[in-house]
SETI-348163 format. One record per residue (C-alpha): residue in three letters; y, x, z. Coordinates in steps of 0.5 Angstrom, whole numbers, padded with zeros to 4 digits, always signed. Each point is the difference from the previous one (the first is absolute). Layout:
N
ALAYXZ ...
end
This chain:
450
UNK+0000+0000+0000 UNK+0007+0003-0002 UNK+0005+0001+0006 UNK+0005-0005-0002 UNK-0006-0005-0002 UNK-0002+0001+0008 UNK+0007-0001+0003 UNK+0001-0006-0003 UNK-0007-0002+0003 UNK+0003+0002+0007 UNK+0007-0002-0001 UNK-0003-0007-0003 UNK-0005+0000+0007 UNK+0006+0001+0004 UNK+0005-0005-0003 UNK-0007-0006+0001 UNK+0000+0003+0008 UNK+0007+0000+0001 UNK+0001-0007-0003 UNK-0005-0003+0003 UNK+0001+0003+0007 UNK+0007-0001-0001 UNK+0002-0006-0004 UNK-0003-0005+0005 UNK+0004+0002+0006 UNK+0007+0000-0004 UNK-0001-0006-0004 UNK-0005-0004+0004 UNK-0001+0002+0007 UNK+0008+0001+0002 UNK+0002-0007-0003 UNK-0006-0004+0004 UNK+0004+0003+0006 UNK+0007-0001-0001 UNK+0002+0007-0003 UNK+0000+0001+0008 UNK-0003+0006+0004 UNK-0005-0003+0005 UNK-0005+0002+0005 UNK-0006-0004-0004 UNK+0003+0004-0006 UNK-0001+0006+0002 UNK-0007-0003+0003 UNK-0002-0001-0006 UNK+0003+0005-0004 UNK-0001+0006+0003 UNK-0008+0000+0000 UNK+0001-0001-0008 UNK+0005+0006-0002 UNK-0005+0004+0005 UNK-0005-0001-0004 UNK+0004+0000-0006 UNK+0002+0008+0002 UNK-0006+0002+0002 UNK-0002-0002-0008 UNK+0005+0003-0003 UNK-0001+0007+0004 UNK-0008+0000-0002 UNK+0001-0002-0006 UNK+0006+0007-0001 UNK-0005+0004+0003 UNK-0006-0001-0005 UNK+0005+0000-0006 UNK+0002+0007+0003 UNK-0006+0003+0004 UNK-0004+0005-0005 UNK-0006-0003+0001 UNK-0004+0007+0000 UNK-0001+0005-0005 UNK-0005+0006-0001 UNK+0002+0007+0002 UNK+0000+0005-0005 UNK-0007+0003+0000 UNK-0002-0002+0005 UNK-0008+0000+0000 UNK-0005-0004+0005 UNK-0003+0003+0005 UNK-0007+0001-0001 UNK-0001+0003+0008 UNK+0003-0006+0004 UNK-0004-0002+0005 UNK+0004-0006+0000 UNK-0004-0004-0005 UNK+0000+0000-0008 UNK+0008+0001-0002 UNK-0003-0001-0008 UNK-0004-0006-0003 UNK-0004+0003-0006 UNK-0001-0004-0006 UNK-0006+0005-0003 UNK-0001+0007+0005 UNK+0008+0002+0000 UNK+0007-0002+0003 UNK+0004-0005-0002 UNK+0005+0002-0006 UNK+0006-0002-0004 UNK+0000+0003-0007 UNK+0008-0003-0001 UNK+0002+0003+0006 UNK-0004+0006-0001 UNK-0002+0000+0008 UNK-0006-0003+0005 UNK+0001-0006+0002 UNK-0001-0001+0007 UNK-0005-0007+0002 UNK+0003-0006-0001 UNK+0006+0003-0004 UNK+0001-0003-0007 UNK+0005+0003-0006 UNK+0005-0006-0002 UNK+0002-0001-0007 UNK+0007-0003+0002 UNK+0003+0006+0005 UNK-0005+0005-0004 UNK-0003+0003+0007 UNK-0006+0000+0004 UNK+0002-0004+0006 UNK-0004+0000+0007 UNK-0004-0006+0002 UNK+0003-0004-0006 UNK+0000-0008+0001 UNK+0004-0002-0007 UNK+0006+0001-0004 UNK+0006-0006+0002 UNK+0005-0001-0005 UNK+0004-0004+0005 UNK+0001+0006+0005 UNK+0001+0006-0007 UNK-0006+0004+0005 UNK-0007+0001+0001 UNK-0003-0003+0006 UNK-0004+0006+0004 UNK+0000+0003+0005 UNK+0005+0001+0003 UNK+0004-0006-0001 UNK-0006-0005+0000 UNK+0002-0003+0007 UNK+0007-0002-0002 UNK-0003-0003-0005 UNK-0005-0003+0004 UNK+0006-0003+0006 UNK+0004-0001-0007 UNK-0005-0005-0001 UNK-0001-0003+0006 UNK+0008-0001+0002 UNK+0001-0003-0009 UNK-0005-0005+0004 UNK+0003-0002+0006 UNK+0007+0001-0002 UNK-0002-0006-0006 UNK-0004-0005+0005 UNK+0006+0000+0005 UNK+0006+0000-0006 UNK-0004-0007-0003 UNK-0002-0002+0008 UNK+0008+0001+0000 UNK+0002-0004-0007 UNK-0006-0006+0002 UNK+0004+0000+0006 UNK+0007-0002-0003 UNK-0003-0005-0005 UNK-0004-0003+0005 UNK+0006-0001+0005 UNK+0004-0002-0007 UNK-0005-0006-0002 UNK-0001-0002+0007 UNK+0009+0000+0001 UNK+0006-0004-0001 UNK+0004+0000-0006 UNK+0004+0006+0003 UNK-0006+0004+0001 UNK-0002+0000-0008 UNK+0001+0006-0004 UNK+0005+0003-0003 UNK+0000+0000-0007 UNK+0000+0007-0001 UNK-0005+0000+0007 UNK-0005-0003-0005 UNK+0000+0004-0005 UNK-0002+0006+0004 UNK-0005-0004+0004 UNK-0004-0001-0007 UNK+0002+0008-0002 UNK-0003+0002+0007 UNK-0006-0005-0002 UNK-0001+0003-0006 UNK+0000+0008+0002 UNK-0003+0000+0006 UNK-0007-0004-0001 UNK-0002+0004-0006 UNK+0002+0007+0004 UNK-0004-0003+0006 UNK-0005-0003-0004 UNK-0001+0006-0004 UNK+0001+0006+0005 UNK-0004-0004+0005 UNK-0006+0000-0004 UNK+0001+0008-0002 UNK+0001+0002+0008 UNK-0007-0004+0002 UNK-0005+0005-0005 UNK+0005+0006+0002 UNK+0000-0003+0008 UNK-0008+0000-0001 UNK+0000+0007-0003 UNK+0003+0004+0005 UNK-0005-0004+0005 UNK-0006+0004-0005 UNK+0005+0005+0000 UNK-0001+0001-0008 UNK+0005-0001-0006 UNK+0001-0004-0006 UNK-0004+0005-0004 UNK-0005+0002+0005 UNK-0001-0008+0000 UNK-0002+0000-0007 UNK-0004+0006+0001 UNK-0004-0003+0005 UNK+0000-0007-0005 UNK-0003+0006-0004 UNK-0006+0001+0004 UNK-0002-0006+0003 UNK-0001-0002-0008 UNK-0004+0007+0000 UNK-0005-0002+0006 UNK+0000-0007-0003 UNK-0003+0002-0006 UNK-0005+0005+0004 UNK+0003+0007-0003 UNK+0003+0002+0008 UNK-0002+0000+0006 UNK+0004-0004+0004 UNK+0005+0004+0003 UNK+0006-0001+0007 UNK+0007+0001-0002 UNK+0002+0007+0003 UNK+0007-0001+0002 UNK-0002-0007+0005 UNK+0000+0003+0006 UNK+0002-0007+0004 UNK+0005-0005+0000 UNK+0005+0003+0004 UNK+0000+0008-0001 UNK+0001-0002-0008 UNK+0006-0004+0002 UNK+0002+0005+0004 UNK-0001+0006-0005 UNK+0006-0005-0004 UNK+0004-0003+0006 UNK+0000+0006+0005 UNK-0004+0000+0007 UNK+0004-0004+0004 UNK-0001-0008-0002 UNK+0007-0002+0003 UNK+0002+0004-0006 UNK-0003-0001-0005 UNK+0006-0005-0002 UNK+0005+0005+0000 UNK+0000+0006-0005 UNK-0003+0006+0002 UNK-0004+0005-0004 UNK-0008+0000-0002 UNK-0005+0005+0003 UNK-0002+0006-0003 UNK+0002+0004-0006 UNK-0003-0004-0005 UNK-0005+0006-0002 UNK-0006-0002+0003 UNK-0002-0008+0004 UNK-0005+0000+0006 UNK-0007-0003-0002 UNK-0004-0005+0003 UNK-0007+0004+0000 UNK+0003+0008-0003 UNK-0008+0001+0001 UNK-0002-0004-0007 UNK+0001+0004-0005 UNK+0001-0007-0005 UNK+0007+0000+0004 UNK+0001+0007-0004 UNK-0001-0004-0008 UNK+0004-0006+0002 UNK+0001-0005-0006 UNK-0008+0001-0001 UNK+0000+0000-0007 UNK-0006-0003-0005 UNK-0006+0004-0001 UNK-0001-0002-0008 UNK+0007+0002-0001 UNK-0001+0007+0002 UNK-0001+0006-0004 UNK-0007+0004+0001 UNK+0001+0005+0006 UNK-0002+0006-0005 UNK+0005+0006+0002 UNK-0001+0003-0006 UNK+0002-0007-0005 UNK+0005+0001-0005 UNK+0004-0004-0004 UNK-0001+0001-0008 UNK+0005-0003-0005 UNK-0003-0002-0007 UNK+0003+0003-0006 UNK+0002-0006-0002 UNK+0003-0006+0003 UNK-0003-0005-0004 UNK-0006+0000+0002 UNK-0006-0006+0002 UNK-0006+0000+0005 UNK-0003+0008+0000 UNK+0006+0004-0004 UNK-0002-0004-0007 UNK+0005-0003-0005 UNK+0001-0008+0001 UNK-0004-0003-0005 UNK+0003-0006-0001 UNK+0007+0004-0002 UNK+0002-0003-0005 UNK+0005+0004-0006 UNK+0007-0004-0002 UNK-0001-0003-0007 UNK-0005-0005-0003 UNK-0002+0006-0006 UNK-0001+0005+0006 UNK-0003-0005+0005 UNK-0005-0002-0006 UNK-0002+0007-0001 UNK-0001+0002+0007 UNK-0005-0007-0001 UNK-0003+0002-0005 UNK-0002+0008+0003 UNK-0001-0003+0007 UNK-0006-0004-0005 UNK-0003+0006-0002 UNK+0000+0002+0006 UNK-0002-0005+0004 UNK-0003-0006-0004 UNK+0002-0006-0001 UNK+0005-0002+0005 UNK+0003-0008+0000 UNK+0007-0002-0001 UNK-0001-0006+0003 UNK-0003-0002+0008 UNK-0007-0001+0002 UNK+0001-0008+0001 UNK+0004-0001-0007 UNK-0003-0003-0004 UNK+0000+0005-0006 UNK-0003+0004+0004 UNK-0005+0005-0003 UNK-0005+0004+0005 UNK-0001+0008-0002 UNK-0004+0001-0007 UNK+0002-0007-0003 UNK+0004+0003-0006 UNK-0001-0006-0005 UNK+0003-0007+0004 UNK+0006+0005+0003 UNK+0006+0005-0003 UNK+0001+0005+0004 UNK+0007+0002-0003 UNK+0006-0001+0006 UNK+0004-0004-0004 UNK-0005-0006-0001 UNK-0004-0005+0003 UNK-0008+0000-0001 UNK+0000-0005-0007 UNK-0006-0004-0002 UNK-0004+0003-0005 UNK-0008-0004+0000 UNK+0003-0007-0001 UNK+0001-0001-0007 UNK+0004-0006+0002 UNK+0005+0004+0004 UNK+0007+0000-0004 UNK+0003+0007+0000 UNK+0005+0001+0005 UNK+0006+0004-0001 UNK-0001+0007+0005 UNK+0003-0001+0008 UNK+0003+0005+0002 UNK-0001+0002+0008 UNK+0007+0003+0005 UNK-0002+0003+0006 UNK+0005-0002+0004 UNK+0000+0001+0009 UNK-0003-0006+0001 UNK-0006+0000-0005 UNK+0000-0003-0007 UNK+0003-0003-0005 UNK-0003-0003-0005 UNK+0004-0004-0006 UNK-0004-0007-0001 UNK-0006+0000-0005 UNK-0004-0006-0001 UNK-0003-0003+0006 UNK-0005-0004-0004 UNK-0003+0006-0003 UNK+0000+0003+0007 UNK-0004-0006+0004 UNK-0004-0001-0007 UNK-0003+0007+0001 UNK-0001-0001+0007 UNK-0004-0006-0001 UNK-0003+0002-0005 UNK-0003+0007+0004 UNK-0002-0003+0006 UNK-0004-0006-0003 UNK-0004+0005-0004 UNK-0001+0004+0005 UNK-0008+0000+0000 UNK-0002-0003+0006 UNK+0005-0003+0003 UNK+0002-0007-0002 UNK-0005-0005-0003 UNK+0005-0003-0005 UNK-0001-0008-0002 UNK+0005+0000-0006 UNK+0000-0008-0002 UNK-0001-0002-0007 UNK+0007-0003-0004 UNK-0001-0007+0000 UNK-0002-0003-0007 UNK+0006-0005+0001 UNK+0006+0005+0001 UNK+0005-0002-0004 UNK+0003+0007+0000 UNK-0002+0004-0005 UNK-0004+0007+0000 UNK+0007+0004-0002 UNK+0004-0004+0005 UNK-0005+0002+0005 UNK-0001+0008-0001 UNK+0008-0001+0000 UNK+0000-0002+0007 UNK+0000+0005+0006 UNK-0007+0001+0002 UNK+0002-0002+0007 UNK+0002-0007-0002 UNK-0007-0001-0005 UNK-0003+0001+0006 UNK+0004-0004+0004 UNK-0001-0006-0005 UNK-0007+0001-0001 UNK-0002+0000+0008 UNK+0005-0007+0000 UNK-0005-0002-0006 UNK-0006+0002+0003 UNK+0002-0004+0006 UNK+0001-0007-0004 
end
């Protein structure tokens, strides 16, 4: 995200805050007590810019605090006693090709800031920052006091409607009051909606103490022994309900609403069993996807890029042209018999060998030569296109005729009653062999049946 797209984000963040915290004090609140101060306004009011504070303190916090980057060269200590620093995709360290650093465990490169950044969560938008380590608790409290803050501001409008509705006709709202009860109406329910439903998966993963990229990793794994691939393994970064909110919000839970830096450096995270050497390879990846463990496996390029199968040529290759297309027909002919133009279940379609009933040339489709009574058809040329064939039409009497025909004179496989043309027909041998052969039998049968 460029710079300037990012501080348009934040100041439109801003902007939806202050209007919403402030607009319904001065325009709504105020007049519905007289535009006096009072002990009752404060009461109320005090507890809301509070909250309204401690908003806007978080959110300053995580729009400005490095969410943690890697030291330069800085290498995982593989003589801890401490428990496992690095997770092993294959048997090495975890390493960022862009940055061209190790990467230590649950660090992620972002494309947005062009960093690896330690225990990344995700890049937002609405802050122009990535939410890791450092600044993850901000984020967090930011959450919980958009929340707070939104149910106490509609408690607060609702409140006025409500007093408005039940009240005497001095008591109704001004125009300009109702104007910004609806605009206070129409922000804060989708924010408090929105956010709300984004800080109840962010409040359950800082229970599990896992991120959003760590969450669809474990979704990963869970397929992985679904499918029987893995065994099934703990997340290695559950170490209980409250040590993982400790290790964001701080030690003391009397403080955990108030800003205050995480534990530890974001180098390395305490595990829940540091004996299980699965800990070390956390996310497991699939066994049927992993290259052969041969240390002495190379990869060879082929010669050409294009390639099909084990190194050949494409058979199916086609040359530009219909001269070209045709002689590379013809030698592919010579090479490998007869190869038909057309798909097996087309109804001109001749099995290997059958040369007589079938043209081979790539311009035409198989004409009928053993009925004497087949007219001549002009040649249909056949495209090969992306999705399949394309024939020009030719004569479908012709080509049901041939088909009937081969499969009633298929020796053994159909007794044929063919019956006899009724004496009192009226219409002449002529006229009759002029009508479809479908149609002849279609008469005879109703005949027959009379």
């Amino acid at each position: 995200m460029g710079r300037l797209l990012g501080r348009l984000f934040v100041g439109g963040t801003l902007f939806l805050i202050t209007f919403i915290g402030y607009s319904s004090q001065i325009f709504i609140i105020w007049p519905w007590y007289g535009s006096v101060l009072s002990v009752e306004l404060l009461a109320l009011l005090i507890p809301f810019n509070a909250l309204l504070g401690m908003l806007l303190w978080n959110y300053y916090l995580v729009v400005v605090t490095d969410p943690g980057r890697v030291p330069n060269n800085w290498q995982p200590d593989f003589q801890s006693e401490d428990g496992y620093e690095v997770k092993k995709l294959t048997r090495g360290p975890r390493f960022c090709r862009t940055c061209e650093n190790y990467k230590p465990p649950r660090a992620h490169h972002c494309r947005q800031c062009k960093r690896c950044v330690l225990r990344m969560d995700h890049h937002c938008p609405w802050v122009n920052n990535c939410v890791g380590h450092f600044n993850y608790g901000h984020f967090i409290r930011f959450l919980f006091y958009v929340d707070i803050a939104c149910t106490y501001h509609l408690a607060m409008v609702t409140k006025r409607v409500l007093h408005a509705s039940n009240g005497r006709f001095w008591d109704e709202p001004s125009f300009l009051e109702l104007i910004f009860i609806i605009l206070n109406y129409t922000f804060c329910i989708p924010v408090l909606l929105a956010v709300g439903g984004f800080s109840i998966y962010h409040f359950n993963a800082l229970r599990n103490n896992t991120t959003t990229i760590e969450g669809w990793e474990k979704d990963k794994v869970a397929t992985l022994v679904r499918r029987g691939k893995i065994q099934e393994i703990k997340f290695p970064y559950h170490i209980g309900v409250r040590k993982n909110i400790a290790a964001v919000l701080g030690d003391s839970a009397w403080l955990w609403c108030w800003p205050g830096p995480p534990q530890g450096n974001g180098l390395k995270y305490p595990l829940a069993d540091p004996s299980d050497p699965r800990a070390e390879s956390w996310p497991p990846k699939d066994p049927n996807a992993l290259p052969p463990d041969d240390p002495n496996h190379t990869l060879t390029l082929p010669s050409s890029p294009w390639t099909y199968e084990n190194g050949a040529l494409n058979p199916y290759l086609q040359p530009n042209g219909m001269v070209r297309r045709a002689s590379s027909s013809r030698r592919g002919k010579k090479a490998h018999g007869h190869i038909s133009s057309v798909p097996p279940y087309h109804p001109d379609y001749r099995p290997p060998g059958d040369d007589d009933t079938f043209s081979d040339s790539p311009g035409s489709v198989g004409s009928i030569t053993d009925d004497e009574d087949a007219p001549s058809n002009p040649r249909s040329f056949v495209r090969r296109g992306s999705e399949g064939y394309e024939v020009r039409p030719i004569n479908r009497e012709n080509m049901l005729r041939q088909h009937v025909l081969e499969q009633v004179h298929e020796p053994g496989r159909y007794n044929v009653y063919v019956p006899e043309t009724p004496e009192s027909s009226s219409t002449s041998e002529e006229e009759e062999e002029e009508l479809p052969l479908a149609s002849r039998v279609e008469r005879w049968r109703k005949e027959a049946a009379v």
